[in-house]
mmCIF file of the N, C-alpha and C atoms, coordinates in Angstrom:
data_MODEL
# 
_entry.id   MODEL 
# 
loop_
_atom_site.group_PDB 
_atom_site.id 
_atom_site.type_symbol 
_atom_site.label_atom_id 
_atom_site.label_alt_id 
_atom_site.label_comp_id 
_atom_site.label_asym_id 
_atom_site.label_entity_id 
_atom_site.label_seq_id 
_atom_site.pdbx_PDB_ins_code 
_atom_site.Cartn_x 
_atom_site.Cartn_y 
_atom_site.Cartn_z 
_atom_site.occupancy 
_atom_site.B_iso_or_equiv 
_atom_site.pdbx_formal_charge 
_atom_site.auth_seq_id 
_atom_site.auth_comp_id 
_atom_site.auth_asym_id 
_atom_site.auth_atom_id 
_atom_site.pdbx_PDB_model_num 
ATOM 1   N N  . UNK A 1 1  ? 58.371 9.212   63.005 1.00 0.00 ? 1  UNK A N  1 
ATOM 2   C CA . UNK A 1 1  ? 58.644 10.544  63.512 1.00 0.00 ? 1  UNK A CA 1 
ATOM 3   C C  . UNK A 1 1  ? 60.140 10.837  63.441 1.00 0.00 ? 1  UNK A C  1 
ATOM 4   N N  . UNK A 1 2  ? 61.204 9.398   63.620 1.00 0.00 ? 2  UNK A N  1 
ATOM 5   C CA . UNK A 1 2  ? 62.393 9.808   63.740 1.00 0.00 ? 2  UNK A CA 1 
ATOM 6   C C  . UNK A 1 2  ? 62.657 10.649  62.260 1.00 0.00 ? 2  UNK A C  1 
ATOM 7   N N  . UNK A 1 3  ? 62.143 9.844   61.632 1.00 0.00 ? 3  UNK A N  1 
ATOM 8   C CA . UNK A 1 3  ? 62.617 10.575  59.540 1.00 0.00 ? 3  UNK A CA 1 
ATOM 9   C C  . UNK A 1 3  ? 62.426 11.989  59.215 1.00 0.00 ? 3  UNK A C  1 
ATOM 10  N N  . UNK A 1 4  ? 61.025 12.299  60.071 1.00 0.00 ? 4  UNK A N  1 
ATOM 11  C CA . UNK A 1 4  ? 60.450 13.719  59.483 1.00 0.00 ? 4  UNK A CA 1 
ATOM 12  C C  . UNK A 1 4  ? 60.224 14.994  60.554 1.00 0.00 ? 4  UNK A C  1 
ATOM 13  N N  . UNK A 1 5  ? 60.043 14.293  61.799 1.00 0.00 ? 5  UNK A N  1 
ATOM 14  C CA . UNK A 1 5  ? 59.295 15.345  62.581 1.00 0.00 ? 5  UNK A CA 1 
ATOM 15  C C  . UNK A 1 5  ? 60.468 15.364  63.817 1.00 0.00 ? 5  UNK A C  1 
ATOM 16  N N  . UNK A 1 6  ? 61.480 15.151  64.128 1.00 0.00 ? 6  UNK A N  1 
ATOM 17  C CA . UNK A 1 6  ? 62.789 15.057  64.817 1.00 0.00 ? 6  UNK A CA 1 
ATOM 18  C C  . UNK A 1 6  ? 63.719 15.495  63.887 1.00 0.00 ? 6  UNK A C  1 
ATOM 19  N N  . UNK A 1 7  ? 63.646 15.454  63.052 1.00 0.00 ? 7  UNK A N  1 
ATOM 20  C CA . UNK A 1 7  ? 64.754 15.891  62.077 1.00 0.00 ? 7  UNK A CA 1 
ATOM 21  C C  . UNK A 1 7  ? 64.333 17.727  61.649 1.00 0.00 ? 7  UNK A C  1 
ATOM 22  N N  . UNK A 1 8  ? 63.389 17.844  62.326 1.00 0.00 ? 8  UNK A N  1 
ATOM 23  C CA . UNK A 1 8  ? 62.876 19.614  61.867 1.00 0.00 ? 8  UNK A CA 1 
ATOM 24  C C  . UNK A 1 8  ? 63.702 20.430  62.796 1.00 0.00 ? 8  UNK A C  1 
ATOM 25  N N  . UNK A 1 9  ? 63.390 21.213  62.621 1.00 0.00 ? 9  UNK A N  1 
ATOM 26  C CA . UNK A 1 9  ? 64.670 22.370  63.425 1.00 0.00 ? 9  UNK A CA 1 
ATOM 27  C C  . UNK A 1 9  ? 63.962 23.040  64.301 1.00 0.00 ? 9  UNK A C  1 
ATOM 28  N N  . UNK A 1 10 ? 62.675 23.313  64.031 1.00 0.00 ? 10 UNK A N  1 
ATOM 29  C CA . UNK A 1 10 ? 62.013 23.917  64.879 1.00 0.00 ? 10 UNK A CA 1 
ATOM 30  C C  . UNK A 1 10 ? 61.994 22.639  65.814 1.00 0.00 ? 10 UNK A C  1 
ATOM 31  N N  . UNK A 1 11 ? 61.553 21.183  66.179 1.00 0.00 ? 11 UNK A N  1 
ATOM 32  C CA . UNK A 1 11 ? 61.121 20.688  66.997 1.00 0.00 ? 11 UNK A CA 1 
ATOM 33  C C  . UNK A 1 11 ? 62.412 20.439  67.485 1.00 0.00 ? 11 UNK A C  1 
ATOM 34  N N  . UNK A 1 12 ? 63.926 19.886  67.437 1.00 0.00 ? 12 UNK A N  1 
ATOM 35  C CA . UNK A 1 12 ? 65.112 20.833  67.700 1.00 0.00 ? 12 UNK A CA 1 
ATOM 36  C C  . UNK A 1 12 ? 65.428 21.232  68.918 1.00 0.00 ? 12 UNK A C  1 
ATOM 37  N N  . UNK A 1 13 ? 64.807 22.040  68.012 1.00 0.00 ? 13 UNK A N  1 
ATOM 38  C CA . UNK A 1 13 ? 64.700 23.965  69.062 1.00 0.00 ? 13 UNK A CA 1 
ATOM 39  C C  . UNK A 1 13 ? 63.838 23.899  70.741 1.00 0.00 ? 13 UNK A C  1 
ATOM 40  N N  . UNK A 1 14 ? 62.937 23.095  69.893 1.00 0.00 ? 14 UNK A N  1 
ATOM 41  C CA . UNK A 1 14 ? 61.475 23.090  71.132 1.00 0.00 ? 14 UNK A CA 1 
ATOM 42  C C  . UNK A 1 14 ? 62.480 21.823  72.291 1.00 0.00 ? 14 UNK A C  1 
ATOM 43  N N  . UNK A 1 15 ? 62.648 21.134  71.479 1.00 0.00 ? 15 UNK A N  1 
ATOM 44  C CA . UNK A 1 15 ? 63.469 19.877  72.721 1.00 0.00 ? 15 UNK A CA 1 
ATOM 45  C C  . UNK A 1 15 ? 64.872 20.228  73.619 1.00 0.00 ? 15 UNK A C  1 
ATOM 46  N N  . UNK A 1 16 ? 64.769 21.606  73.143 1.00 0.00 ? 16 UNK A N  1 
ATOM 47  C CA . UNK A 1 16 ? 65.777 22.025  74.228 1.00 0.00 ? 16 UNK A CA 1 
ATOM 48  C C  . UNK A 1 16 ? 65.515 21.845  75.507 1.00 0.00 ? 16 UNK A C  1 
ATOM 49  N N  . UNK A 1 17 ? 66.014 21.337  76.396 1.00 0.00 ? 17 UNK A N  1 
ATOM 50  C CA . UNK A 1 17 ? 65.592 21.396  77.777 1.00 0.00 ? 17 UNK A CA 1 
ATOM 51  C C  . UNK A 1 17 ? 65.456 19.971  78.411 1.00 0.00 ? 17 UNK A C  1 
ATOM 52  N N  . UNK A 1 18 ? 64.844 19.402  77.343 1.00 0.00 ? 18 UNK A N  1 
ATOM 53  C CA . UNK A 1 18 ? 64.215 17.748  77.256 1.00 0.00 ? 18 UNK A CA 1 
ATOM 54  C C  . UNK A 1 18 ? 65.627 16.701  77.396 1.00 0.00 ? 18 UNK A C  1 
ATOM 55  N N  . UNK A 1 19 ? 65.490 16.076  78.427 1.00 0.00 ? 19 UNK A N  1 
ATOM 56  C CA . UNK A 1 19 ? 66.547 15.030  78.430 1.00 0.00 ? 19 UNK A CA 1 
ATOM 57  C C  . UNK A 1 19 ? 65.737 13.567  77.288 1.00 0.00 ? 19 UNK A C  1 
ATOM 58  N N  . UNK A 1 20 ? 66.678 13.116  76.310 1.00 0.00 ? 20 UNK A N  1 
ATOM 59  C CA . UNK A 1 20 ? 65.796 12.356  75.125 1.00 0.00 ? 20 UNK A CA 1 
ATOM 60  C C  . UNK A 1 20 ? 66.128 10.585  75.770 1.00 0.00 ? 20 UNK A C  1 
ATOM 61  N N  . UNK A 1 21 ? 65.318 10.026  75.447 1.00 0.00 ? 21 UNK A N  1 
ATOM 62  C CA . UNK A 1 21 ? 66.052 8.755   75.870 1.00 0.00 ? 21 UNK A CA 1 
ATOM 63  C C  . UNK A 1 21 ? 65.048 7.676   74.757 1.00 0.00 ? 21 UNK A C  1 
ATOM 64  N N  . UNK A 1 22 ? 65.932 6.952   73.949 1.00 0.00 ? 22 UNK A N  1 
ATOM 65  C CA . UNK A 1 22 ? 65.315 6.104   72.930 1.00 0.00 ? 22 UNK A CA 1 
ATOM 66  C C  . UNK A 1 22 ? 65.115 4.928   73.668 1.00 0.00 ? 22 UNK A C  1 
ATOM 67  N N  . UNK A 1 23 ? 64.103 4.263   73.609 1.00 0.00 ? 23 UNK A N  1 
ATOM 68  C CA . UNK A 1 23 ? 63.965 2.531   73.937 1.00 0.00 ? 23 UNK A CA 1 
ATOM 69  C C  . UNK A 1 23 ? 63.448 1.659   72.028 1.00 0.00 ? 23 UNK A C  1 
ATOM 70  N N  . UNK A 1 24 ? 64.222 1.144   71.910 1.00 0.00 ? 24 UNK A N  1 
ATOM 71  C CA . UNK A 1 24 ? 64.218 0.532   70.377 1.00 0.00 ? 24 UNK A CA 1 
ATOM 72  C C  . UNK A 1 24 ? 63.640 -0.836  71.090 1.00 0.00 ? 24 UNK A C  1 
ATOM 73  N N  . UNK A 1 25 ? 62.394 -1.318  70.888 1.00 0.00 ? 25 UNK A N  1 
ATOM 74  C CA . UNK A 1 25 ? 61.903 -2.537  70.920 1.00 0.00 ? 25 UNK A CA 1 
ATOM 75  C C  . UNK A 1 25 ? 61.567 -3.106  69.683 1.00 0.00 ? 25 UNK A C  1 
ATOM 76  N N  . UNK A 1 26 ? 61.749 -3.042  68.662 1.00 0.00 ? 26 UNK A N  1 
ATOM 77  C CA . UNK A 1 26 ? 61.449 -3.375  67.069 1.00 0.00 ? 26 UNK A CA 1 
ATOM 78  C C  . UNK A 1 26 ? 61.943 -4.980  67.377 1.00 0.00 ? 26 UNK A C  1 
ATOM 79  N N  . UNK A 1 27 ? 62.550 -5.706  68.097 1.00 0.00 ? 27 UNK A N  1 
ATOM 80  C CA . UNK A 1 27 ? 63.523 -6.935  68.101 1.00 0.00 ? 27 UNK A CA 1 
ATOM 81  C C  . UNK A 1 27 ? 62.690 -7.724  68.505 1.00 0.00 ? 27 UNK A C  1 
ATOM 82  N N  . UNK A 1 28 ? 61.620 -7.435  69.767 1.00 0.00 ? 28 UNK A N  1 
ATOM 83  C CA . UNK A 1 28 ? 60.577 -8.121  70.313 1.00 0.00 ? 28 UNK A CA 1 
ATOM 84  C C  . UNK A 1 28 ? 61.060 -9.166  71.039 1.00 0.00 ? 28 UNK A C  1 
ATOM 85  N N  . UNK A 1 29 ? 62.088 -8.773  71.845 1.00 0.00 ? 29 UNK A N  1 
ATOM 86  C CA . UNK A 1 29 ? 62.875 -9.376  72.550 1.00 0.00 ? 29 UNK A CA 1 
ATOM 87  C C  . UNK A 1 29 ? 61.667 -9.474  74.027 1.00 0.00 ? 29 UNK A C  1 
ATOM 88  N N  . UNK A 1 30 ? 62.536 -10.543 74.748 1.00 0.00 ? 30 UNK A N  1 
ATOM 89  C CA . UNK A 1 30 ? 61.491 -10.660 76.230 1.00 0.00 ? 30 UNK A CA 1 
ATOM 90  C C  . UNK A 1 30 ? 61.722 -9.218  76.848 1.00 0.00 ? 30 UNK A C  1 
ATOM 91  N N  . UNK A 1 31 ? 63.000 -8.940  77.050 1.00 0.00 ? 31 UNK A N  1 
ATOM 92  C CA . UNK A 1 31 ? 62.939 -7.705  77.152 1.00 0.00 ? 31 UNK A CA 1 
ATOM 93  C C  . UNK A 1 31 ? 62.346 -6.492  77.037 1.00 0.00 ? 31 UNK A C  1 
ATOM 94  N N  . UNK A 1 32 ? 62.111 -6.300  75.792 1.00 0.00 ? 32 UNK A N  1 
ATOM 95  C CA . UNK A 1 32 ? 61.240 -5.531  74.764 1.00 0.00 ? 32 UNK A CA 1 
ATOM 96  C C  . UNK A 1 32 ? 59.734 -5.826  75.350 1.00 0.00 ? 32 UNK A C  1 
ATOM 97  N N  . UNK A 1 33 ? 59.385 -6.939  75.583 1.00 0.00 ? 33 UNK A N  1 
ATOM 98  C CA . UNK A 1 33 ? 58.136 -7.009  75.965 1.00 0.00 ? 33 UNK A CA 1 
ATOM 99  C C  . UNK A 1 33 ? 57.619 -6.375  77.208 1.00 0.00 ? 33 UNK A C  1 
ATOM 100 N N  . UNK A 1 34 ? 58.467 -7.061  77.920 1.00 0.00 ? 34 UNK A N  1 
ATOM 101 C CA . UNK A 1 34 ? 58.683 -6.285  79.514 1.00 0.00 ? 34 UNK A CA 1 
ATOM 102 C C  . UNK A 1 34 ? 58.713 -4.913  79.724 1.00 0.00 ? 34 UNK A C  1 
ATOM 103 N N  . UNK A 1 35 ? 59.150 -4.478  78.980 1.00 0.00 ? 35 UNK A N  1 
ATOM 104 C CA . UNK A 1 35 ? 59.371 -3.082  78.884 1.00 0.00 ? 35 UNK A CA 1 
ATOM 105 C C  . UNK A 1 35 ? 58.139 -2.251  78.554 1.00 0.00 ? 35 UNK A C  1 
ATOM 106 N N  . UNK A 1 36 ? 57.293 -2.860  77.663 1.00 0.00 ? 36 UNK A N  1 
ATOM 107 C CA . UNK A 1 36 ? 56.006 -2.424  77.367 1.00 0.00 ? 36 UNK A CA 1 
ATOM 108 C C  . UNK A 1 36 ? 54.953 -3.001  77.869 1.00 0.00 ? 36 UNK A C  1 
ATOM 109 N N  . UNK A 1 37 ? 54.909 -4.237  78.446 1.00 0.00 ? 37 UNK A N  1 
ATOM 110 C CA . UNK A 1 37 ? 53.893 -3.768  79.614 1.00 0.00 ? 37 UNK A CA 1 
ATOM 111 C C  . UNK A 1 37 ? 54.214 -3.436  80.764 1.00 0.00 ? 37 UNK A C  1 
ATOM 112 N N  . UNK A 1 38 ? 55.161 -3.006  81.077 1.00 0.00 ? 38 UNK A N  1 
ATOM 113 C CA . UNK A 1 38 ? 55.633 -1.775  82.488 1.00 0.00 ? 38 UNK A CA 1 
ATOM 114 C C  . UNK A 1 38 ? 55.111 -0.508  82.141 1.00 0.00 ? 38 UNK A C  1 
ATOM 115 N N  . UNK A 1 39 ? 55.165 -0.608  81.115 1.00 0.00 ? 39 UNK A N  1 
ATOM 116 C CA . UNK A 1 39 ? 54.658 1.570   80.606 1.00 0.00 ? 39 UNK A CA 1 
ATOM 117 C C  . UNK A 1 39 ? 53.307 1.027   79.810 1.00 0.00 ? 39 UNK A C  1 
ATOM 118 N N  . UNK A 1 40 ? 52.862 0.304   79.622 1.00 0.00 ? 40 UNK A N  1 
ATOM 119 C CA . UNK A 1 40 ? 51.964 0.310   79.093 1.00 0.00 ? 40 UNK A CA 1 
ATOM 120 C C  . UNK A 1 40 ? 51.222 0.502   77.584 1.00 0.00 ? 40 UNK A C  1 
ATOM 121 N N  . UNK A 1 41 ? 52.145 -0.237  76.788 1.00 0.00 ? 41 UNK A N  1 
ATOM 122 C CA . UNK A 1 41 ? 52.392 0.355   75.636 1.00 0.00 ? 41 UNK A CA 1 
ATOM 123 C C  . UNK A 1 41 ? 52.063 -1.426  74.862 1.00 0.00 ? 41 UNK A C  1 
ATOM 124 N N  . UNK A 1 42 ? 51.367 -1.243  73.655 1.00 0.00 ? 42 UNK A N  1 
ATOM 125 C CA . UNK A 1 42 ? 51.349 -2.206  72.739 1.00 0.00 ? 42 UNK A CA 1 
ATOM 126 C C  . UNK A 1 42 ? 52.411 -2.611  72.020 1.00 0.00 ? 42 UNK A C  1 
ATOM 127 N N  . UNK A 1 43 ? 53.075 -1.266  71.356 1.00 0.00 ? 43 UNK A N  1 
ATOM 128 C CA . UNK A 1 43 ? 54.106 -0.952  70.535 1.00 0.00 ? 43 UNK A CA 1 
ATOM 129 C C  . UNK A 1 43 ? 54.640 0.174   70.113 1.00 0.00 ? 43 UNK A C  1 
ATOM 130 N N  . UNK A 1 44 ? 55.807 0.304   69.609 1.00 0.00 ? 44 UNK A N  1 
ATOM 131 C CA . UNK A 1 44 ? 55.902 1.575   69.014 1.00 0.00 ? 44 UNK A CA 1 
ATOM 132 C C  . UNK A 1 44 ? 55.026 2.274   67.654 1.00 0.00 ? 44 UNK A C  1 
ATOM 133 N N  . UNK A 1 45 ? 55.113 3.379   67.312 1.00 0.00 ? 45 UNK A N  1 
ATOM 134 C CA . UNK A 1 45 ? 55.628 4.894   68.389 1.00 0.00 ? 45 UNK A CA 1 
ATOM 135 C C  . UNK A 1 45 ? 55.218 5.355   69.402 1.00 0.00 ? 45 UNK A C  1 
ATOM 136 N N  . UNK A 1 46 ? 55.706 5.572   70.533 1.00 0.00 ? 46 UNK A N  1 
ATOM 137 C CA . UNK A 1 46 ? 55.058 6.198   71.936 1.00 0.00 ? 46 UNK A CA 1 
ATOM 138 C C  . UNK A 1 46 ? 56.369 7.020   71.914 1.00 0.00 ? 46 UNK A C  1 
ATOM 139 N N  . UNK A 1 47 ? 55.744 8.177   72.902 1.00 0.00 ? 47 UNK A N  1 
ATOM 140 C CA . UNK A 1 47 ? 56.551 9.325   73.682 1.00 0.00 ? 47 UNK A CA 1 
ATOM 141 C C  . UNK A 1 47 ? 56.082 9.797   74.854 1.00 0.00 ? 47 UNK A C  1 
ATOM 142 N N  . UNK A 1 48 ? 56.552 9.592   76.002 1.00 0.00 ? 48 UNK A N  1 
ATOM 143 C CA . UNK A 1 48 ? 56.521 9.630   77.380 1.00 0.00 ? 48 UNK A CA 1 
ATOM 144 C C  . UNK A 1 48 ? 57.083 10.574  77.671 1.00 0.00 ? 48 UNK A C  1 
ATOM 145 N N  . UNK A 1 49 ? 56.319 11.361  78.736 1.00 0.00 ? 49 UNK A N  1 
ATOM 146 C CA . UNK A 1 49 ? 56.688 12.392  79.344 1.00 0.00 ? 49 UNK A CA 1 
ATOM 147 C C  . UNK A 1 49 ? 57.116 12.069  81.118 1.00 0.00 ? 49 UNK A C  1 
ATOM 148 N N  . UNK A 1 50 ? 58.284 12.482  80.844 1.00 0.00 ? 50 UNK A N  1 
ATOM 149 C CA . UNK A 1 50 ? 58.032 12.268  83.063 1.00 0.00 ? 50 UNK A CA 1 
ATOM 150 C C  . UNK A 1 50 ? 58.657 13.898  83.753 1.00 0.00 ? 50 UNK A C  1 
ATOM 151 N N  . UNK A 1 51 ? 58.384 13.834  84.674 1.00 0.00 ? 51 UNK A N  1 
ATOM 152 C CA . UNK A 1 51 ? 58.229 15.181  85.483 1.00 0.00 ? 51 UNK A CA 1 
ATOM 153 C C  . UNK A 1 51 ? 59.500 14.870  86.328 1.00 0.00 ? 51 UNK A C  1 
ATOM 154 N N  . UNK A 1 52 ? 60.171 15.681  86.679 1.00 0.00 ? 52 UNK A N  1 
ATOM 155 C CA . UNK A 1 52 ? 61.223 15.657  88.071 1.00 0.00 ? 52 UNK A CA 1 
ATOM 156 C C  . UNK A 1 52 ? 61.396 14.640  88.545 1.00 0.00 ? 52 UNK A C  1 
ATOM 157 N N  . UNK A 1 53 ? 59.820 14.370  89.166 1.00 0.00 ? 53 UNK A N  1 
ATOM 158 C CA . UNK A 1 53 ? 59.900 13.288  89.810 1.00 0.00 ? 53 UNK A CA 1 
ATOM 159 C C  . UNK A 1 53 ? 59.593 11.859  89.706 1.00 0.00 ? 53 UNK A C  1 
ATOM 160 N N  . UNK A 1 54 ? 60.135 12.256  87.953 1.00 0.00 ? 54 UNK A N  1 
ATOM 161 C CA . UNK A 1 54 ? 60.417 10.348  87.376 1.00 0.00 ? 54 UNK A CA 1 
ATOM 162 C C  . UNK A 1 54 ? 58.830 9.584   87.575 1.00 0.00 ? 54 UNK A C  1 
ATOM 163 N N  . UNK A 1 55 ? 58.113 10.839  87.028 1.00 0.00 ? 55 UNK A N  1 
ATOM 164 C CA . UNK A 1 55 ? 56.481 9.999   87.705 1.00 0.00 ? 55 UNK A CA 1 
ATOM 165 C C  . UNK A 1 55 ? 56.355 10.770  86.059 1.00 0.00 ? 55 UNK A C  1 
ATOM 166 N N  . UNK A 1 56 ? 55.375 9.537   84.963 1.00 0.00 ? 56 UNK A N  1 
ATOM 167 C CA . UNK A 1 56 ? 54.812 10.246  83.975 1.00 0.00 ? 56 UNK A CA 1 
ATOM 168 C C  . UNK A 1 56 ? 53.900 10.825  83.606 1.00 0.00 ? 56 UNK A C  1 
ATOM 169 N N  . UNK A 1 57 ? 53.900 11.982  82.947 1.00 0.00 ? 57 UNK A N  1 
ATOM 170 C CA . UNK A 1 57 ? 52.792 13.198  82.962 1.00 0.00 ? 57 UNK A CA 1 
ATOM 171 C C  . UNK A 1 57 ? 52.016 12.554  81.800 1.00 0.00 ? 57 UNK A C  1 
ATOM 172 N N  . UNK A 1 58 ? 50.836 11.489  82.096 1.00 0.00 ? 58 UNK A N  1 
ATOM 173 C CA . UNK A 1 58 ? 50.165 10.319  80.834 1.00 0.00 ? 58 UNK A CA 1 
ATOM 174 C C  . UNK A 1 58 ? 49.434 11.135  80.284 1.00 0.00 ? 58 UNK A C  1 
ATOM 175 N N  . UNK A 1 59 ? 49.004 12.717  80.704 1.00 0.00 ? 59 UNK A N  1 
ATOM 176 C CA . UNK A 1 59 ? 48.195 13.414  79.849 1.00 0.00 ? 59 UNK A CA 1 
ATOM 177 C C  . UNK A 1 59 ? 48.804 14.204  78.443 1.00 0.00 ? 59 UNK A C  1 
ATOM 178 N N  . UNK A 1 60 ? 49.914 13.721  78.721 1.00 0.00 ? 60 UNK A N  1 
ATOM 179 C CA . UNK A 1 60 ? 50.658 14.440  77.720 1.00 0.00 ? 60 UNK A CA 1 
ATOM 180 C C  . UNK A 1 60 ? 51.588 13.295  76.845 1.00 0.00 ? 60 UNK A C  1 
ATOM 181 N N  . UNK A 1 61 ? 50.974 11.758  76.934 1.00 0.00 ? 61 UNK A N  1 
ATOM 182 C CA . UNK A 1 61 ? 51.707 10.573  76.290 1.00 0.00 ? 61 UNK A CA 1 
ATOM 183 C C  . UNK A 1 61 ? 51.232 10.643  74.924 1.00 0.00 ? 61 UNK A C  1 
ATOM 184 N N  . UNK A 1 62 ? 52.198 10.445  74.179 1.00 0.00 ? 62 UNK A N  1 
ATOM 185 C CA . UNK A 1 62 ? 51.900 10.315  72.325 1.00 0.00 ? 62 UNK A CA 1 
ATOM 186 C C  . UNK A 1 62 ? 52.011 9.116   71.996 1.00 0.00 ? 62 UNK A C  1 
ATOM 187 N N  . UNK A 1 63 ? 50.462 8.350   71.217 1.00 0.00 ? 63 UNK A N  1 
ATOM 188 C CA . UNK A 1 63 ? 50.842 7.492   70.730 1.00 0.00 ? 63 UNK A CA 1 
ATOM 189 C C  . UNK A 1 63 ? 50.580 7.665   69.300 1.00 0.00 ? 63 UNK A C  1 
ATOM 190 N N  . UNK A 1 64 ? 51.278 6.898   68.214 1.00 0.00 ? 64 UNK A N  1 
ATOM 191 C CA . UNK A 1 64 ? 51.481 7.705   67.004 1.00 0.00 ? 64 UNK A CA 1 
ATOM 192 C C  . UNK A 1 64 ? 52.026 8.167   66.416 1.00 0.00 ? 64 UNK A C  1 
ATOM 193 N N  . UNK A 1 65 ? 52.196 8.323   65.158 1.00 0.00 ? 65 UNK A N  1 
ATOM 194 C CA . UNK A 1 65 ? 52.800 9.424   64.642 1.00 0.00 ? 65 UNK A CA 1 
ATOM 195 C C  . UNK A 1 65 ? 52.316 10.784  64.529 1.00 0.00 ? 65 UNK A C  1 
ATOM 196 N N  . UNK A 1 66 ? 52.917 11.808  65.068 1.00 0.00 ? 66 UNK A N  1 
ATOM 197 C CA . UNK A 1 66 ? 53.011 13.453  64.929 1.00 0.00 ? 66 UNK A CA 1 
ATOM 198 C C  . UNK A 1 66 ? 53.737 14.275  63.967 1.00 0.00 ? 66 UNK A C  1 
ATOM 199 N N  . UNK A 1 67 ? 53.226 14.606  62.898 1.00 0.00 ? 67 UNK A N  1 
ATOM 200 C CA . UNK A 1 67 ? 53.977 15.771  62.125 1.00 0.00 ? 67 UNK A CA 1 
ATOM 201 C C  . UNK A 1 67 ? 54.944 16.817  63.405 1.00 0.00 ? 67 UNK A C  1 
ATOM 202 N N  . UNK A 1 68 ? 55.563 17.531  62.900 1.00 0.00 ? 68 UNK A N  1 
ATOM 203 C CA . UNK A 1 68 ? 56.087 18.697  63.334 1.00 0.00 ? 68 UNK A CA 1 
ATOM 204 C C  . UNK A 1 68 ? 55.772 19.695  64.206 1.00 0.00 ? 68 UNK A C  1 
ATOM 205 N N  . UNK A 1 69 ? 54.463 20.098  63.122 1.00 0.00 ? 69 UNK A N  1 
ATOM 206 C CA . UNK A 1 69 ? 53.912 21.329  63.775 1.00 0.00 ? 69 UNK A CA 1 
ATOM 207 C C  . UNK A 1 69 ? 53.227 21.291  65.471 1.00 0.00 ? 69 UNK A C  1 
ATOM 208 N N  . UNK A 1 70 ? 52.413 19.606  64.946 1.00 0.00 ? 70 UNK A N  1 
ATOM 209 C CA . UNK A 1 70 ? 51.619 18.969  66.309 1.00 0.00 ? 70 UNK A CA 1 
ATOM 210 C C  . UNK A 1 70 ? 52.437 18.838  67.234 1.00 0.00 ? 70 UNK A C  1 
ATOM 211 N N  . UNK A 1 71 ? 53.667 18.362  66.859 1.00 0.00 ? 71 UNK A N  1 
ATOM 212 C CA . UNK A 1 71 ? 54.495 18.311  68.054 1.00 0.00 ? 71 UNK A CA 1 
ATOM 213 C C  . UNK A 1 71 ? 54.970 18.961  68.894 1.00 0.00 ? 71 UNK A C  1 
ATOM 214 N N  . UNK A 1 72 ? 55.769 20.250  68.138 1.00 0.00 ? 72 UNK A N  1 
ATOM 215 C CA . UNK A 1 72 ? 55.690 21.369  68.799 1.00 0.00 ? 72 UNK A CA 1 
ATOM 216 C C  . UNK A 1 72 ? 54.548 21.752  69.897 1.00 0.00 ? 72 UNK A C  1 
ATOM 217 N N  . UNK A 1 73 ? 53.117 21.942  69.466 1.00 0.00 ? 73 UNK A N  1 
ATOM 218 C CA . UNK A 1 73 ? 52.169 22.236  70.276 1.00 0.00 ? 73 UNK A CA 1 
ATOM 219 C C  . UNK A 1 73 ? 52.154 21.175  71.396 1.00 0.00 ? 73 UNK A C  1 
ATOM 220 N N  . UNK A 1 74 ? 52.559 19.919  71.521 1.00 0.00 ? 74 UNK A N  1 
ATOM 221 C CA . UNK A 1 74 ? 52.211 18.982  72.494 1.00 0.00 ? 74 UNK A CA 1 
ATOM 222 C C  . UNK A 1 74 ? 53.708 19.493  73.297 1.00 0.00 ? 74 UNK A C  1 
ATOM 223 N N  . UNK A 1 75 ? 54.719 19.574  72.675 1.00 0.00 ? 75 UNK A N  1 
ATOM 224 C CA . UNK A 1 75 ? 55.946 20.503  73.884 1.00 0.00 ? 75 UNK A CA 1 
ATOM 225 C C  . UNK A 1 75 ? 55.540 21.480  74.701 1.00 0.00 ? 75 UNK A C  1 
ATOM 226 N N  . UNK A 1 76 ? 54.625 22.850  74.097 1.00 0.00 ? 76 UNK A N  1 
ATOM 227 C CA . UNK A 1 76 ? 54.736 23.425  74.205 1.00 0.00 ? 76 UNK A CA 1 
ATOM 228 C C  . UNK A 1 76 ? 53.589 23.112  75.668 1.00 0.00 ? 76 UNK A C  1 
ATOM 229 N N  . UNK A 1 77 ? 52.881 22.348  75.301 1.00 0.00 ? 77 UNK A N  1 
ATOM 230 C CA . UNK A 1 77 ? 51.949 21.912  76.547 1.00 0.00 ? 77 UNK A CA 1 
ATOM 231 C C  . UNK A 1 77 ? 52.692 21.654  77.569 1.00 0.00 ? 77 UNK A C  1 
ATOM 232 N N  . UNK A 1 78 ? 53.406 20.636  77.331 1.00 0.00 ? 78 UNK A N  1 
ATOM 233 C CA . UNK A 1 78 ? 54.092 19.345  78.537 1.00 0.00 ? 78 UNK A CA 1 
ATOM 234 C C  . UNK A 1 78 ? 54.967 20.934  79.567 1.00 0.00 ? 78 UNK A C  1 
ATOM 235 N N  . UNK A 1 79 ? 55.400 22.022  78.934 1.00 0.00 ? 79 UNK A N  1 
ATOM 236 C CA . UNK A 1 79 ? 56.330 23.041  79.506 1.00 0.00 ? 79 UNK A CA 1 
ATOM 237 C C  . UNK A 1 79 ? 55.530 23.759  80.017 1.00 0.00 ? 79 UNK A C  1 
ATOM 238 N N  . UNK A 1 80 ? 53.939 23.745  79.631 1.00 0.00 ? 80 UNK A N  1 
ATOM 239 C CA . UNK A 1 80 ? 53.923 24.583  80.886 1.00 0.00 ? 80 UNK A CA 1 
ATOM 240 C C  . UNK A 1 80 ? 52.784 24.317  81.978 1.00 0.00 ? 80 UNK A C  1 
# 
């Protein structure tokens, strides 16, 4: 997603607002591990949503890769 569907202008546009925060586990460090079973995650790609109150909105978690367009529509969800 970082190559094609982050790099669009429209999605950009849509992440205005969005505080972004990368976690790079590719190293498979203990760390890295830890980190994914705290959130619950096998591996990458995931995208987590959290609300105000640092609590995550899991109906709106991406696992996968998302073109552009999809993505947009899953923003456009999480906003309202």
């Amino acid at each position: 997603m970082e190559a094609y569907t982050f790099t669009d202008p429209k999605v950009k546009q849509a992440l205005a607002g969005f505080v972004l925060l990368r976690a790079d586990v590719t190293k498979d460090s203990d760390d890295d591990k830890d980190l994914l079973t705290k959130l619950n995650l096998i591996g990458p790609p995931a995208i987590l949503f959290f609300g105000a109150d640092n609590q995550e909105i899991t109906a709106h978690r991406v696992i996968g890769y998302q073109n552009a367009e999809t993505f947009i529509k899953t923003l456009q969800r999480v906003k309202s």
